[in-house]
Biopython code that builds the backbone (N, CA, C, O; Angstrom):
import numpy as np
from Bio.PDB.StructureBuilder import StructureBuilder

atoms = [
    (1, "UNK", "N", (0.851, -1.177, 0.000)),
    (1, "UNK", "CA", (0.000, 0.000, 0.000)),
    (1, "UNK", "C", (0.892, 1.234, 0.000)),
    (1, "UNK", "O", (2.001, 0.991, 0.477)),
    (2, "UNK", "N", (0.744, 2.304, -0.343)),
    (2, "UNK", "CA", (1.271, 3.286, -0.751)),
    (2, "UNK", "C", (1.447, 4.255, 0.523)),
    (2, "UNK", "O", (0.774, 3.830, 1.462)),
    (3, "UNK", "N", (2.139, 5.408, 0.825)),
    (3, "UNK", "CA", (1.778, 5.984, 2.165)),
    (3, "UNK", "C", (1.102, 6.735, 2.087)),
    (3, "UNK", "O", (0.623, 7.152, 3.141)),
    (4, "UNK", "N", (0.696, 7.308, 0.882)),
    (4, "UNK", "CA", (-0.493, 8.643, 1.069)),
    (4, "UNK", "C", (-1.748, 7.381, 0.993)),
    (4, "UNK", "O", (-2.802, 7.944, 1.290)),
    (5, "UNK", "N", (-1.923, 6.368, 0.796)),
    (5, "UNK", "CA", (-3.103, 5.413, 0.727)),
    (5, "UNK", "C", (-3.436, 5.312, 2.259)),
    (5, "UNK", "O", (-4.558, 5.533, 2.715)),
    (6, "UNK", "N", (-2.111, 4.881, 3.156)),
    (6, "UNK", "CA", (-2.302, 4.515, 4.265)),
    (6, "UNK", "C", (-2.998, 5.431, 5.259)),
    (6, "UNK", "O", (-3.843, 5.126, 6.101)),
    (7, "UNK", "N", (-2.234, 7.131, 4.865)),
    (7, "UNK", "CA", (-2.856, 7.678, 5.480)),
    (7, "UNK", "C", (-3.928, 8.188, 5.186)),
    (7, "UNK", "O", (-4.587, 8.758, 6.056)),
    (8, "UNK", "N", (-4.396, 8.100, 3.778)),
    (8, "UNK", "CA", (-6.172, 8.427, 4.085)),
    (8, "UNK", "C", (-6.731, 7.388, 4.822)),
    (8, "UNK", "O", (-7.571, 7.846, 5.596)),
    (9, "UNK", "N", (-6.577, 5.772, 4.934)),
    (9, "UNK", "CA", (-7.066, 4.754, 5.327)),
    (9, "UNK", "C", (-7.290, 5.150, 7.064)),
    (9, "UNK", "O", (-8.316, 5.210, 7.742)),
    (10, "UNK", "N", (-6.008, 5.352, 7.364)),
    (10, "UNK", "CA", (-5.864, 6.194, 8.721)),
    (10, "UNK", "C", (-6.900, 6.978, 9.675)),
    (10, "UNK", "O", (-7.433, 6.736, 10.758)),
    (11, "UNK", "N", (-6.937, 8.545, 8.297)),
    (11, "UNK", "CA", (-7.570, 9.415, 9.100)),
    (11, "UNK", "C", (-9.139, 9.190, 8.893)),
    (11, "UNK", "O", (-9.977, 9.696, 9.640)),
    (12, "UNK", "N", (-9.513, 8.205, 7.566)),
    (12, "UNK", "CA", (-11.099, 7.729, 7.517)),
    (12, "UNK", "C", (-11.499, 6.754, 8.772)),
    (12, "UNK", "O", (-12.468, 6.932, 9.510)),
    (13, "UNK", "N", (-10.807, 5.979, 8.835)),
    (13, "UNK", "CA", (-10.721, 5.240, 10.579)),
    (13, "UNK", "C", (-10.895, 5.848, 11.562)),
    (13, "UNK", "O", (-11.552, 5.571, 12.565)),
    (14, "UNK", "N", (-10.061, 7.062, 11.195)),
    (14, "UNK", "CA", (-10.212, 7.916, 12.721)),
    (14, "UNK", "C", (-11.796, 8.766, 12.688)),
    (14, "UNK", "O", (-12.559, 8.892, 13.646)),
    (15, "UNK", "N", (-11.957, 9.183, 11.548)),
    (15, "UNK", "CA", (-13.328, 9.829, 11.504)),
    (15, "UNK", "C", (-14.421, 9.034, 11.984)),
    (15, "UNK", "O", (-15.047, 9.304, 13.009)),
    (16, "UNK", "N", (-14.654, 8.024, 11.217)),
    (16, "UNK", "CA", (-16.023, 6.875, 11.982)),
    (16, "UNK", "C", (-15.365, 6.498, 12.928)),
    (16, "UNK", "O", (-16.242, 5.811, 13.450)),
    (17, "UNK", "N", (-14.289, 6.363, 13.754)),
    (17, "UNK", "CA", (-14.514, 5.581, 15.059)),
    (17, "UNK", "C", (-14.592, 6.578, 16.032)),
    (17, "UNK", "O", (-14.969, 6.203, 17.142)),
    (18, "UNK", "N", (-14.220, 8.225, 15.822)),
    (18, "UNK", "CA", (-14.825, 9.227, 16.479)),
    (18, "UNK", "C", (-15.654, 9.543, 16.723)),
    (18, "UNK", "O", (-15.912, 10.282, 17.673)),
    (19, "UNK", "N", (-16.802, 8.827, 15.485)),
    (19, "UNK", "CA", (-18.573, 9.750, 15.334)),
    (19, "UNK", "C", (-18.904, 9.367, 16.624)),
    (19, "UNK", "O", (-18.396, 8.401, 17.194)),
    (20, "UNK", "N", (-19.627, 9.998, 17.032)),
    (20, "UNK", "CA", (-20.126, 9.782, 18.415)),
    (20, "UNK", "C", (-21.392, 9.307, 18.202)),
    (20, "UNK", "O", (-22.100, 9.511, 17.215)),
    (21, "UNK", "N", (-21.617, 8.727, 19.084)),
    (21, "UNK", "CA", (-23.199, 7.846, 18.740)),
    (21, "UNK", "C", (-24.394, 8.066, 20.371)),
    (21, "UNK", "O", (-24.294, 8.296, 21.576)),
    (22, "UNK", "N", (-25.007, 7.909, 19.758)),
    (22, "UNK", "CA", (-26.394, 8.125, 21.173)),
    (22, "UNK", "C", (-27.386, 7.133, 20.953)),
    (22, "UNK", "O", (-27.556, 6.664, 19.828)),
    (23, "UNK", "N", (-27.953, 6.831, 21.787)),
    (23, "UNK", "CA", (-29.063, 6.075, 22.103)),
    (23, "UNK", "C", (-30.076, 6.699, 22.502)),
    (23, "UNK", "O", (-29.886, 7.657, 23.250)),
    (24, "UNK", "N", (-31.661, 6.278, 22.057)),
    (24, "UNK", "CA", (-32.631, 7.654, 22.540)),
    (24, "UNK", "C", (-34.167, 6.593, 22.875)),
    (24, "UNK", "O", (-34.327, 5.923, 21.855)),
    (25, "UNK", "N", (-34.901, 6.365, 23.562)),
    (25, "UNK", "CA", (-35.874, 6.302, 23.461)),
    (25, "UNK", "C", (-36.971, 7.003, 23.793)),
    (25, "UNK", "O", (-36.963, 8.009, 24.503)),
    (26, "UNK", "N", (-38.409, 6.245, 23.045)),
    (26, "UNK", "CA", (-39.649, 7.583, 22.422)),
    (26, "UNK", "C", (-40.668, 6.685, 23.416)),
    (26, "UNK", "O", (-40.607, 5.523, 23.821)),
    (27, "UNK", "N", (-41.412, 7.529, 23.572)),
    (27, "UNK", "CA", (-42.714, 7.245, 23.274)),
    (27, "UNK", "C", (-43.465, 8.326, 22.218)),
    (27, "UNK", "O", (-42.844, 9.365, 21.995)),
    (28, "UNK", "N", (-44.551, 8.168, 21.667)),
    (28, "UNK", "CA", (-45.488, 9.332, 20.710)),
    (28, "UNK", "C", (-47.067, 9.043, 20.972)),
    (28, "UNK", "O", (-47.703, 7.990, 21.015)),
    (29, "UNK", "N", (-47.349, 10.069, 21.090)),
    (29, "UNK", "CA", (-48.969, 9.960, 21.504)),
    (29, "UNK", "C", (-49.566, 10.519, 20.552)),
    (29, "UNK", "O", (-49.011, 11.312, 19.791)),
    (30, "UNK", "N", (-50.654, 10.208, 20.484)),
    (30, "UNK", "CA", (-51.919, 10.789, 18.967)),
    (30, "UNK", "C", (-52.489, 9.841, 18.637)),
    (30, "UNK", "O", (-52.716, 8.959, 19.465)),
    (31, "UNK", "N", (-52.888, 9.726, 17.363)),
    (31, "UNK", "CA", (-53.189, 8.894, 16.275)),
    (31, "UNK", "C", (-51.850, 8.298, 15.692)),
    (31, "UNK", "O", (-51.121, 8.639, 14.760)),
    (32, "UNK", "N", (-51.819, 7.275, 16.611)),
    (32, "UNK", "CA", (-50.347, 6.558, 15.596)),
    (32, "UNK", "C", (-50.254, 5.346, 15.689)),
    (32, "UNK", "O", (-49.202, 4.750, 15.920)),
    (33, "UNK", "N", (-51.397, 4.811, 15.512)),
    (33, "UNK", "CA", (-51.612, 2.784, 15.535)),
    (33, "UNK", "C", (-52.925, 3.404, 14.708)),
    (33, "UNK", "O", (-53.702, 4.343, 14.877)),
    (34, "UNK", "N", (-52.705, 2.203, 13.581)),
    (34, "UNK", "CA", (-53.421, 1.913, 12.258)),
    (34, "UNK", "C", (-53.045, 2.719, 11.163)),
    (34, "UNK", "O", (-53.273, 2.496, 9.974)),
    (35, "UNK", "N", (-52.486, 3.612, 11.634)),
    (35, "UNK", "CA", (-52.238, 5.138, 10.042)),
    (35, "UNK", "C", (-50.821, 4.319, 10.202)),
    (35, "UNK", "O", (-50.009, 5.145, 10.621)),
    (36, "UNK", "N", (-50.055, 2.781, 10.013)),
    (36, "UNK", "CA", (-48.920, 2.710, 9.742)),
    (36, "UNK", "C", (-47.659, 3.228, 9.937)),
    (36, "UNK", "O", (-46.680, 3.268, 9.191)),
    (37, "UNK", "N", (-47.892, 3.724, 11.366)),
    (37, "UNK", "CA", (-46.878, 4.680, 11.521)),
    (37, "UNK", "C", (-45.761, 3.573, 12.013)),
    (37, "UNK", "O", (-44.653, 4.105, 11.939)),
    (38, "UNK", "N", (-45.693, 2.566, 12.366)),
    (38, "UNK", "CA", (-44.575, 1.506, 12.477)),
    (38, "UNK", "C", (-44.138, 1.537, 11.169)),
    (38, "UNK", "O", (-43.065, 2.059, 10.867)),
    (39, "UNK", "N", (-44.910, 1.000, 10.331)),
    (39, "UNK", "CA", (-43.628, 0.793, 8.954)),
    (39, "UNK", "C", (-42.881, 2.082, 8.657)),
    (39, "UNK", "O", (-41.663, 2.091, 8.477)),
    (40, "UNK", "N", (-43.814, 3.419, 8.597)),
    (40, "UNK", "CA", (-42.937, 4.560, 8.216)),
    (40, "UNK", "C", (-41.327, 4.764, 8.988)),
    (40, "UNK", "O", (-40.210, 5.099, 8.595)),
    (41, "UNK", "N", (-41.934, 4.355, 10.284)),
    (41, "UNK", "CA", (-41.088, 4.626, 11.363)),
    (41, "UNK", "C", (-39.985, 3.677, 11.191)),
    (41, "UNK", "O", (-38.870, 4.186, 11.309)),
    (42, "UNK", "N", (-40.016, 2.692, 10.995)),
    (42, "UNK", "CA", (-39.090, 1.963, 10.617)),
    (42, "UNK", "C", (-38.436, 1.939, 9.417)),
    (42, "UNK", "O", (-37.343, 1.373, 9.449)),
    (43, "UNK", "N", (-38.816, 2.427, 8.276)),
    (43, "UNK", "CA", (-38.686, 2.704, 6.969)),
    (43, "UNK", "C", (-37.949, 4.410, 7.091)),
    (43, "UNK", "O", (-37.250, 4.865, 6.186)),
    (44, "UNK", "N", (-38.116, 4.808, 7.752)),
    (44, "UNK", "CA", (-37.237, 6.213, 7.758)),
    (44, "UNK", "C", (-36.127, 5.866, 8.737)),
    (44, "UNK", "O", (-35.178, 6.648, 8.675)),
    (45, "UNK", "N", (-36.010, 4.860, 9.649)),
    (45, "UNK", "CA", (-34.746, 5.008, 10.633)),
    (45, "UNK", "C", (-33.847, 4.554, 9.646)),
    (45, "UNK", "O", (-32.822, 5.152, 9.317)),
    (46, "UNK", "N", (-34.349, 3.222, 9.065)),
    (46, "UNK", "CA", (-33.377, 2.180, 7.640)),
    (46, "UNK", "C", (-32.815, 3.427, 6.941)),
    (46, "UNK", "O", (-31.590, 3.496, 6.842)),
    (47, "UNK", "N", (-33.499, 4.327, 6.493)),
    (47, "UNK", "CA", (-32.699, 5.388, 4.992)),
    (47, "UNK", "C", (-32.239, 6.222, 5.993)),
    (47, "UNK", "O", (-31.554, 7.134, 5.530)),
    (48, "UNK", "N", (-32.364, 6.249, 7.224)),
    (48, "UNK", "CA", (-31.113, 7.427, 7.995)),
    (48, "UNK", "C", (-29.902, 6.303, 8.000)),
    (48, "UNK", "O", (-28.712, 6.615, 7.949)),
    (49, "UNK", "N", (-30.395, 4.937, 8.070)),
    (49, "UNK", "CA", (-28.697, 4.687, 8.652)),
    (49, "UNK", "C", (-29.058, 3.752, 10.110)),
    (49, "UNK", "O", (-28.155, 2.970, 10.405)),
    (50, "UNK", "N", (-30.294, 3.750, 11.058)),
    (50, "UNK", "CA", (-30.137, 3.926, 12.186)),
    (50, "UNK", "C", (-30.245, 2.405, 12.694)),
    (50, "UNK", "O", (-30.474, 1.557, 11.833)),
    (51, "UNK", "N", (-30.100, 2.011, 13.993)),
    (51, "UNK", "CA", (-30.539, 1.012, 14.237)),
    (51, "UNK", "C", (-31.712, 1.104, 15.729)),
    (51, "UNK", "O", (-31.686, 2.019, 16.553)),
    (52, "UNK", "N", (-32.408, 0.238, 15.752)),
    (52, "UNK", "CA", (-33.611, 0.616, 17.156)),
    (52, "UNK", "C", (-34.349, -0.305, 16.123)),
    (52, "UNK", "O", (-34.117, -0.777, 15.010)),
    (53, "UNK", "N", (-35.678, -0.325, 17.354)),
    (53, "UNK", "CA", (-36.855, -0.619, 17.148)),
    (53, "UNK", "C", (-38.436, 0.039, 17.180)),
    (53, "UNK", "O", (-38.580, 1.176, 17.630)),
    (54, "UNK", "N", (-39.012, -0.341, 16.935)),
    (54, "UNK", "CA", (-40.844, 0.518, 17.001)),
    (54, "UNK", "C", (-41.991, -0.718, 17.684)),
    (54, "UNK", "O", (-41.918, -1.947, 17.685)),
    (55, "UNK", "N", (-42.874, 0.081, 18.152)),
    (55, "UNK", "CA", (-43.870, -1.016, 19.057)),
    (55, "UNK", "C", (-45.031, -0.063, 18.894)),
    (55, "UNK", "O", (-44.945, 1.164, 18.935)),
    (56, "UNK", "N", (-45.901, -0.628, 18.742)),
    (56, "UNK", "CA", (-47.710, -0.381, 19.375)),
    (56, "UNK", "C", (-47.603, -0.812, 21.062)),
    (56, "UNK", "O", (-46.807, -1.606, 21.562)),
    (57, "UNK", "N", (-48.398, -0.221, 21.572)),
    (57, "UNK", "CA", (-48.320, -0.379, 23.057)),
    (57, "UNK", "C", (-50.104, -0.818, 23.379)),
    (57, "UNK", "O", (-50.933, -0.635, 22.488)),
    (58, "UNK", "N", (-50.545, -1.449, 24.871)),
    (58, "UNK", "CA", (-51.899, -1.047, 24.661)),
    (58, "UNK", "C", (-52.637, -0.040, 24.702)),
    (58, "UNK", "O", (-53.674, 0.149, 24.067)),
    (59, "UNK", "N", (-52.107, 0.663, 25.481)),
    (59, "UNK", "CA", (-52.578, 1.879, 25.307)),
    (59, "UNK", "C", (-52.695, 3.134, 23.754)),
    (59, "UNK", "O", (-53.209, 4.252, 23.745)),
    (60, "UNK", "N", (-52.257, 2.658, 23.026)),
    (60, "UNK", "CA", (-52.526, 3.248, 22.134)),
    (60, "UNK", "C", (-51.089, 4.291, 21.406)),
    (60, "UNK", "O", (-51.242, 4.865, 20.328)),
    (61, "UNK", "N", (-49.985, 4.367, 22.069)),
    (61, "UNK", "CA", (-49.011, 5.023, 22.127)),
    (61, "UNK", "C", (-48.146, 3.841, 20.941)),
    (61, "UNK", "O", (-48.572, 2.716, 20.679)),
    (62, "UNK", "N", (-47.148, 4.326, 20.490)),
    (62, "UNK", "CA", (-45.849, 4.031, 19.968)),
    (62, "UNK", "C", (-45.040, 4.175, 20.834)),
    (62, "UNK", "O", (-45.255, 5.094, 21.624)),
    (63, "UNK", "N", (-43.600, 3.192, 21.055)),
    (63, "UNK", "CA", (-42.732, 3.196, 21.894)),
    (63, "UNK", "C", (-41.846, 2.392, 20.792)),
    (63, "UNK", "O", (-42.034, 1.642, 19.834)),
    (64, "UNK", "N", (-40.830, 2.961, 21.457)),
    (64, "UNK", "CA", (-39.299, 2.248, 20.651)),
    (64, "UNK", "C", (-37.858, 2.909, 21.105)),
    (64, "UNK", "O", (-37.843, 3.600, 22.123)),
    (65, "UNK", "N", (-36.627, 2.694, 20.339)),
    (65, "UNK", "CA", (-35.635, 2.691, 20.589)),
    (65, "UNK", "C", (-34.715, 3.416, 19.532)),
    (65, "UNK", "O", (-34.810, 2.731, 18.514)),
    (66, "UNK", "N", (-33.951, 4.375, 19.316)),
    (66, "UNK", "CA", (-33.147, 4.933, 18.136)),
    (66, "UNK", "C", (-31.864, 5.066, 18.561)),
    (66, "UNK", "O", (-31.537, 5.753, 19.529)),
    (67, "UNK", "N", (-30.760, 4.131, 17.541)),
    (67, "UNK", "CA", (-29.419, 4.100, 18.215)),
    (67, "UNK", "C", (-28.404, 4.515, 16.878)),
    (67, "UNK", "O", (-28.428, 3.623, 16.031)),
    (68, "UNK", "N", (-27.919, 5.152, 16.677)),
    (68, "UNK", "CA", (-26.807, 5.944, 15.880)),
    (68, "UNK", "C", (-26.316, 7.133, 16.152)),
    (68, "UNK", "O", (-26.465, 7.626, 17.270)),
    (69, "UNK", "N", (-25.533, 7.884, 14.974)),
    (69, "UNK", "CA", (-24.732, 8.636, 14.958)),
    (69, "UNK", "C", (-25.744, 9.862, 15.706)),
    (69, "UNK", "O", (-26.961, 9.854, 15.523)),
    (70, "UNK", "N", (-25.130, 10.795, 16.477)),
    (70, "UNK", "CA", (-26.087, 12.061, 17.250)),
    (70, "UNK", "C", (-27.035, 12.594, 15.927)),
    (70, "UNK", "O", (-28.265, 12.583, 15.890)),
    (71, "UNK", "N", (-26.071, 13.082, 14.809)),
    (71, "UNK", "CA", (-26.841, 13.759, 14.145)),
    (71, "UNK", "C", (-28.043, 13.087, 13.089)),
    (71, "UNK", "O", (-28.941, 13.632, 12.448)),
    (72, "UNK", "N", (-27.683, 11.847, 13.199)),
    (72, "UNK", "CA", (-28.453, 11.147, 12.520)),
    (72, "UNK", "C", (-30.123, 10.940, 13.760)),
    (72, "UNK", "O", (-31.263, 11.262, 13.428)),
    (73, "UNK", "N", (-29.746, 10.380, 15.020)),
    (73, "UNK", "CA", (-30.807, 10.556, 16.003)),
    (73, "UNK", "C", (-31.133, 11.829, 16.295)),
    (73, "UNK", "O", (-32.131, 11.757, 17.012)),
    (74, "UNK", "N", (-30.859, 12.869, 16.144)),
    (74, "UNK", "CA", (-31.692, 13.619, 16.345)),
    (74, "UNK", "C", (-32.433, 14.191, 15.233)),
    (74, "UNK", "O", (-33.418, 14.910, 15.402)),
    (75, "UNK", "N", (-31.915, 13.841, 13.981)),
    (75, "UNK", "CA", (-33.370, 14.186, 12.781)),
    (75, "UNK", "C", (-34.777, 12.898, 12.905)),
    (75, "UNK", "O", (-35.986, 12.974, 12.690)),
    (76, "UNK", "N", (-33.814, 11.718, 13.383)),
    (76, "UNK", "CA", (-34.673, 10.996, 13.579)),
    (76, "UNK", "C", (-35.821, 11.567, 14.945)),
    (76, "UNK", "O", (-36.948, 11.081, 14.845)),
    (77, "UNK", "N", (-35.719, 12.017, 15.513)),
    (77, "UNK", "CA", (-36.616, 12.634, 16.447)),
    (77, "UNK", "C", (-37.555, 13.591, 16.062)),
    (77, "UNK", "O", (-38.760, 13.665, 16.305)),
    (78, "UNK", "N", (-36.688, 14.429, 15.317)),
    (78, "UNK", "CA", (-37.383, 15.561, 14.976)),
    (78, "UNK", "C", (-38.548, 15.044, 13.785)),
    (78, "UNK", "O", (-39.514, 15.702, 13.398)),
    (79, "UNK", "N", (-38.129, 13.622, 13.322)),
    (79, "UNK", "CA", (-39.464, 13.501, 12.409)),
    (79, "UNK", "C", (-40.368, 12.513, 13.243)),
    (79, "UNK", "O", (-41.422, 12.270, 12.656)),
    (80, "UNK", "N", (-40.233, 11.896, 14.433)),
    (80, "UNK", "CA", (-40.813, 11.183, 15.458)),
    (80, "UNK", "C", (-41.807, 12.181, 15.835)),
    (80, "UNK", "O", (-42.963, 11.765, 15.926)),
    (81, "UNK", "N", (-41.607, 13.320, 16.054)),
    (81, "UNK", "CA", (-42.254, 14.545, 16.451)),
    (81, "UNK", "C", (-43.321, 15.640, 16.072)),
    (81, "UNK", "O", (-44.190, 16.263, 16.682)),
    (82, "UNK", "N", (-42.785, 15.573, 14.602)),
    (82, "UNK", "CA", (-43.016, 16.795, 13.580)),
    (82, "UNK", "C", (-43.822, 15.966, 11.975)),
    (82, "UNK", "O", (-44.732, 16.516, 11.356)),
    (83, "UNK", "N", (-43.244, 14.660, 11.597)),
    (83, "UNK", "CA", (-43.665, 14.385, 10.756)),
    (83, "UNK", "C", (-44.303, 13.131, 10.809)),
    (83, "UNK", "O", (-45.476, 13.287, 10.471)),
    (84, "UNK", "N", (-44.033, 11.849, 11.108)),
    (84, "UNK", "CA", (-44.653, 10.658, 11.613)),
    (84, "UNK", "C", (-45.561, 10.621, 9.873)),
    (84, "UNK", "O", (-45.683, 11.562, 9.089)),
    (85, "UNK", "N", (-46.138, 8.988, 9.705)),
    (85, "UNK", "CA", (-46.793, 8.602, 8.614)),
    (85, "UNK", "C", (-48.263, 9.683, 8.288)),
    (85, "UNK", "O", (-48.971, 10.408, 8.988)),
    (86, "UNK", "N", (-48.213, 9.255, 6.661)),
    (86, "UNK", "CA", (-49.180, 10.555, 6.026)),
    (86, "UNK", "C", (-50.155, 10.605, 7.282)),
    (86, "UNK", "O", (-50.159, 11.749, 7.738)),
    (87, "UNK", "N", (-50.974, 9.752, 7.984)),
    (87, "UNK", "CA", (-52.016, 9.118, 7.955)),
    (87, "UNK", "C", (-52.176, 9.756, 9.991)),
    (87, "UNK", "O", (-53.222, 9.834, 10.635)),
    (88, "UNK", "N", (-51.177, 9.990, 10.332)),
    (88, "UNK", "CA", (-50.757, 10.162, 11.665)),
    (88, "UNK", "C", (-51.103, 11.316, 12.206)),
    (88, "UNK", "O", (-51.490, 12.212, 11.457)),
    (89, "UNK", "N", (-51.036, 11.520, 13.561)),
    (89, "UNK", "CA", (-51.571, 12.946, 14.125)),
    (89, "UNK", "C", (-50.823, 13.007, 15.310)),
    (89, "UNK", "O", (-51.395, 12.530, 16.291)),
    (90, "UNK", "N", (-49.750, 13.444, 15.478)),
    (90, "UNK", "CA", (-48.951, 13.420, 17.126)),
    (90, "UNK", "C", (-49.180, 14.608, 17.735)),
    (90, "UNK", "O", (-49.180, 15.803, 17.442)),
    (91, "UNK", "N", (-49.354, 13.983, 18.578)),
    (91, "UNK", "CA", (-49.751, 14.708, 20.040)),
    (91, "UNK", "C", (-48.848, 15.409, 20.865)),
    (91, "UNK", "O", (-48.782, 16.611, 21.122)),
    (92, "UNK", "N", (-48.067, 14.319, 21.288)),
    (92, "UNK", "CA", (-46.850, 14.971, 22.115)),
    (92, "UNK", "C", (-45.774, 13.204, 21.592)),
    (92, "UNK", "O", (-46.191, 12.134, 21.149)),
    (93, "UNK", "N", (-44.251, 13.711, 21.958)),
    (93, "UNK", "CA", (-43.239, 13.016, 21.407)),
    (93, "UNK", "C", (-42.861, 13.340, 23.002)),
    (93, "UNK", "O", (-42.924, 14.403, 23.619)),
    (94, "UNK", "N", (-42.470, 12.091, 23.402)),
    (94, "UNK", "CA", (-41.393, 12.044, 24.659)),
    (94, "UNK", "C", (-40.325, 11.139, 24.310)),
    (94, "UNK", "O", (-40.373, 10.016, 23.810)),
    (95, "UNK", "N", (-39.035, 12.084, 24.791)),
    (95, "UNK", "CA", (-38.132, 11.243, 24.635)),
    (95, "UNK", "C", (-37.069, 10.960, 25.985)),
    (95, "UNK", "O", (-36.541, 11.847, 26.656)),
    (96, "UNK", "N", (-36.918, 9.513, 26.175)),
    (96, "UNK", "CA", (-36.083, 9.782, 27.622)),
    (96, "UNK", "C", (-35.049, 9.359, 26.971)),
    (96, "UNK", "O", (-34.802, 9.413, 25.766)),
    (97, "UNK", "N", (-33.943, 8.564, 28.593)),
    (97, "UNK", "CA", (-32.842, 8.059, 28.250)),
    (97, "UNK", "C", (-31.740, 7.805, 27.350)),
    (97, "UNK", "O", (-31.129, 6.859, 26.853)),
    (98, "UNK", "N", (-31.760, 9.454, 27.364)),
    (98, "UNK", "CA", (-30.774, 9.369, 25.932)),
    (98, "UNK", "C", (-29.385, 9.351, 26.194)),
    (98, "UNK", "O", (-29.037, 9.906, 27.236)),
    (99, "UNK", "N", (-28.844, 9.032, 25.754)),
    (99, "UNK", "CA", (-27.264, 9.129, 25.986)),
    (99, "UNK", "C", (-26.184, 8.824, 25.316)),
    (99, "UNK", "O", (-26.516, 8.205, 24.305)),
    (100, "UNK", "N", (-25.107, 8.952, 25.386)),
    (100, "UNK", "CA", (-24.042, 8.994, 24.315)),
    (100, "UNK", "C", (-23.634, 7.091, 24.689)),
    (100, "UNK", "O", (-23.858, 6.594, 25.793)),
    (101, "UNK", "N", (-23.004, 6.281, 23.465)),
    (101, "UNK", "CA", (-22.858, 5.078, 23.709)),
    (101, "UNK", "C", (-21.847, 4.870, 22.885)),
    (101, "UNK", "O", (-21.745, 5.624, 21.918)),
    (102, "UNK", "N", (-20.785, 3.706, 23.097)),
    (102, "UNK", "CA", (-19.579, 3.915, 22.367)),
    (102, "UNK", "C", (-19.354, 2.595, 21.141)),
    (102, "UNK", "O", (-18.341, 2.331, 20.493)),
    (103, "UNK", "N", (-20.540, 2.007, 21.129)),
    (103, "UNK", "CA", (-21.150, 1.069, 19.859)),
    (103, "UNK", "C", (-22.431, 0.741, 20.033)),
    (103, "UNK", "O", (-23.127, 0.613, 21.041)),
    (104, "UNK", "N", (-22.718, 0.577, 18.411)),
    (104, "UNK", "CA", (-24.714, 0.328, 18.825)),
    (104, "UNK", "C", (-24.438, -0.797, 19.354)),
    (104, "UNK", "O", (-23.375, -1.393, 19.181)),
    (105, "UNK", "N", (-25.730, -1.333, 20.310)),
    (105, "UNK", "CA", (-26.046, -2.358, 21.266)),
    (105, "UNK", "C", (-27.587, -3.241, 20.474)),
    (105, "UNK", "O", (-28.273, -4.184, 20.871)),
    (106, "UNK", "N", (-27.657, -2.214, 18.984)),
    (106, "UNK", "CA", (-28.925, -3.099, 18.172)),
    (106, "UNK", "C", (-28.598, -3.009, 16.961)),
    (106, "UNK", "O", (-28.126, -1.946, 16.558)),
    (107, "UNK", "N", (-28.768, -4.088, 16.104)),
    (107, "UNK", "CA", (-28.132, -4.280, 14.803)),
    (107, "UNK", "C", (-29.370, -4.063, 13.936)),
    (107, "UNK", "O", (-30.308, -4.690, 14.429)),
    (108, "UNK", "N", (-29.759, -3.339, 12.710)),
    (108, "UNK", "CA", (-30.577, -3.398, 12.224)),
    (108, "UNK", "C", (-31.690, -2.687, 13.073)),
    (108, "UNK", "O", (-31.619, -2.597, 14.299)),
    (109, "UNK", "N", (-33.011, -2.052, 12.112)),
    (109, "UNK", "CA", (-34.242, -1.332, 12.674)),
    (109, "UNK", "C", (-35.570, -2.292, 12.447)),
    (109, "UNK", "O", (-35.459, -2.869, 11.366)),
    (110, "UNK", "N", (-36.585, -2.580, 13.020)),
    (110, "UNK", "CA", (-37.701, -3.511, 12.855)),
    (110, "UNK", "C", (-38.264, -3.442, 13.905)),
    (110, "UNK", "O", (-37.844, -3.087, 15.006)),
    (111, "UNK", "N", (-39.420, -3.849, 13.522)),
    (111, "UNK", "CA", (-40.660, -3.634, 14.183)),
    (111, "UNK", "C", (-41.099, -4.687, 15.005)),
    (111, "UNK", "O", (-41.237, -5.767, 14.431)),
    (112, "UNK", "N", (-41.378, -4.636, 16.321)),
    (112, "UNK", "CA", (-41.535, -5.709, 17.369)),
    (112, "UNK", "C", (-42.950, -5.579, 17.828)),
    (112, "UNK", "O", (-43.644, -4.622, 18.171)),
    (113, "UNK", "N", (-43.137, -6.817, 17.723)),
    (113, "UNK", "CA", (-45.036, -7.177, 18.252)),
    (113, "UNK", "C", (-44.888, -7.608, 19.505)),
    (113, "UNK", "O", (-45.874, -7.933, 20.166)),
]
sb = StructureBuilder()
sb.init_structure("model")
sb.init_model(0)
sb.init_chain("A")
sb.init_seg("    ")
for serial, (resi, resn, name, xyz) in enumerate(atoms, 1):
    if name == "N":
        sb.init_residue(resn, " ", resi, " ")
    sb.init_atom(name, np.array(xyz, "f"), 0.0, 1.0, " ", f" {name:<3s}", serial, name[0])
structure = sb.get_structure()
C-alpha cells in the first residue's frame, strides 16, 4: 500500500470511530396505531442509517428505541415529532434516556409485536 493510501485509510478510521453515537428512546402519543406509523417509522430510521426498534403499546401510544450517529438521532426525532406517517396525528413526542454510547447495542431497525 502506498503511504499517502495509508494515510487516508488512517484518518477515515479515525473519523467513523470518532462519530459519536447516542441512544434515545420515544414514546409518541396521537393517532399513531393503524395510520402505519410503524412501517414509516421503521422505513425512515433504515434510509437514515439507524438502528432501534418501534412497538404499538396497549394503550394506544408508539414506543421504541433509536441508536446511531447524534446527528443522525436527532433528525430521527425531529421527524418522530413533527412528521410521523401521512395518515398520523402526534400529540406529544417524549423522549427519555438518551445518551451517548460507544457502539450500537442493536443491529438493524424492525418492528416488534
Amino acid at each position: 500500500m502506498f503511504p499517502s493510501a495509508r494515510l487516508l485509510l488512517f484518518c477515515l478510521l479515525n473519523v467513523v470511530m470518532s462519530e459519536k453515537l447516542a441512544s434515545v428512546d420515544f414514546e409518541i402519543f396521537g393517532n399513531v396505531q393503524g395510520v402505519c406509523f410503524r412501517m414509516y417509522t421503521e422505513d425512515h430510521g433504515q434510509s437514515l442509517g439507524l438502528s432501534g426498534w418501534v412497538k404499538n403499546t396497549r394503550t394506544g401510544t408508539v414506543i421504541g428505541q433509536v441508536q446511531g450517529p447524534v446527528d443522525k438521532v436527532d433528525k430521527m426525532k425531529y421527524w418522530l415529532q413533527n412528521v410521523g406517517s401521512p395518515s398520523s396525528r402526534i400529540d406529544r413526542a417524549v423522549f427519555s434516556n438518551q445518551r451517548h454510547i460507544s457502539k450500537l447495542e442493536i443491529h438493524g431497525f424492525n418492528t416488534r409485536y
